[in-house]
C-alpha positions as CSV (number, residue, x, y, z in Angstrom):
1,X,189.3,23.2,105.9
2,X,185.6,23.7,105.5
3,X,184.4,20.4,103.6
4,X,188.1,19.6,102.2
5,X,189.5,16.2,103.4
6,X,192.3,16.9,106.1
7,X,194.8,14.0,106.2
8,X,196.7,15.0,109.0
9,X,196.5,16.1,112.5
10,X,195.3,19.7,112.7
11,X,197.8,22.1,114.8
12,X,196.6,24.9,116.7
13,X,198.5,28.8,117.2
14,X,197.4,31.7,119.1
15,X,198.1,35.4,117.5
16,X,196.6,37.1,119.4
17,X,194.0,37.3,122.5
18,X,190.8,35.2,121.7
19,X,191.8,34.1,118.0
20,X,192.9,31.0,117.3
21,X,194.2,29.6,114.3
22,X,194.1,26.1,112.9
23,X,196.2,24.1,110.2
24,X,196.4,20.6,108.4
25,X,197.5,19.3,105.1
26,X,194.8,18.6,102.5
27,X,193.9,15.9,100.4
28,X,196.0,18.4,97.9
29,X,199.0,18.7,100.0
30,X,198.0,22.0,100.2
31,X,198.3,23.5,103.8
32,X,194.7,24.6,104.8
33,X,194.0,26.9,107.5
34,X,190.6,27.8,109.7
35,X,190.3,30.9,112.1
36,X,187.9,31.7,114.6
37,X,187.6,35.0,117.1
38,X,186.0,34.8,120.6
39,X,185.5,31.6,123.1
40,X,187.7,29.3,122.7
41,X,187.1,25.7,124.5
42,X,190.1,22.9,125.4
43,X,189.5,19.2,126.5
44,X,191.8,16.7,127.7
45,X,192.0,13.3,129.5
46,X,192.8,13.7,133.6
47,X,194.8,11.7,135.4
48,X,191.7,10.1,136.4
49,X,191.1,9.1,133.1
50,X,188.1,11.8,133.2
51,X,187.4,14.4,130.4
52,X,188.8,17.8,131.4
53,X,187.1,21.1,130.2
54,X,188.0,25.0,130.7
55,X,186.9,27.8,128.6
56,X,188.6,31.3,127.3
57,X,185.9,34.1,126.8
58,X,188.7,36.3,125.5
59,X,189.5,37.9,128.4
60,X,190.4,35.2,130.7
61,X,190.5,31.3,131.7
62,X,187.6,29.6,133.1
63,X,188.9,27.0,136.0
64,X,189.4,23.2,135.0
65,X,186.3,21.7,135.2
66,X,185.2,17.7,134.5
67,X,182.4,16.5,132.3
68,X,183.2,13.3,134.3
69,X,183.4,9.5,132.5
70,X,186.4,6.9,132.5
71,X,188.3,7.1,129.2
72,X,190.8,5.2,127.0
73,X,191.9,7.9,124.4
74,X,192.1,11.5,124.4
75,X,188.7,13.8,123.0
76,X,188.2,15.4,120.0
77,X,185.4,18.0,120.0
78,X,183.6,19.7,117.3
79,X,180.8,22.3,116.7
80,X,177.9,21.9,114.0
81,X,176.1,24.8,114.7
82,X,177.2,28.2,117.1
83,X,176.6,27.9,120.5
84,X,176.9,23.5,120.1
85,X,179.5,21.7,120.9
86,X,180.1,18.1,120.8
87,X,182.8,16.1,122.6
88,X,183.7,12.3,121.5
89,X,185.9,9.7,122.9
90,X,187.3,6.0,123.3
91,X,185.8,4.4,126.4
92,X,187.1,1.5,128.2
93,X,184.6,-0.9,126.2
94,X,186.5,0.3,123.1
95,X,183.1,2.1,121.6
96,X,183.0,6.0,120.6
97,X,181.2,8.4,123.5
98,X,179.6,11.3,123.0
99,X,178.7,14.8,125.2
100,X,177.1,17.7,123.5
101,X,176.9,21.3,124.6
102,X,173.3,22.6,123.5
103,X,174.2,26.1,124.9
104,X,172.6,25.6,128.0
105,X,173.4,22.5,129.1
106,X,176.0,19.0,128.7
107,X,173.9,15.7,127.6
108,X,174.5,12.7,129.4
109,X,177.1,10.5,127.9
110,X,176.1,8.4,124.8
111,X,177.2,5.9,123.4
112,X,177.8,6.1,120.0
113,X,179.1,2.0,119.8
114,X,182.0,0.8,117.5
115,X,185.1,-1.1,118.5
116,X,187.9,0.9,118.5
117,X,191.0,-1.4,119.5
């Protein structure tokens, strides 16, 4: 996927133990796939409309644990740089937040403004 457009959503598989394998069609139509080995990090919305985190190291599950907020949508996260990791969402004023990971630490939320109805 690298710097190809993706124009649909990606899906995620698990082959083994701390890989994880992503897919999405192309601008092409072409099927383009993205692999990583190691930690692997999941986010959701809670029922208390809270974003969700846990962690696999490869070895096993870290516990659920909140990074806190009051949500409309559910997150998508990214990473520009290894060890980074940046978590964005819809909040109940319709504008984009954000949450990054420096390695050390979470930010506060920020946000990032828009209308997103």
């Amino acid at each position: 996927m690298g710097n190809h457009p993706v124009y649909s959503g990606p899906a995620a598989v698990s082959l083994s133990l701390g890989t994880v394998h992503v897919y999405a069609r192309g601008s092409d139509n072409a099927i383009w796939q993205k692999h990583w080995n190691g930690t692997v990090h999941v986010y959701a919305r809670g029922g208390d409309n809270a974003i969700w985190q846990k962690n696999w190291n490869g070895t096993v599950w870290s516990n659920w644990e909140t990074l806190g907020g009051t949500f409309t949508s559910g997150p998508s996260a990214g990473s520009l740089s290894p060890g980074t990791l940046r978590v964005q969402v819809r909040g109940t004023d319709n504008a984009i937040w954000q949450k990054s990971w420096s390695g050390t630490e979470w930010s506060a939320w920020q946000n990032l403004g828009g209308s997103m109805k």
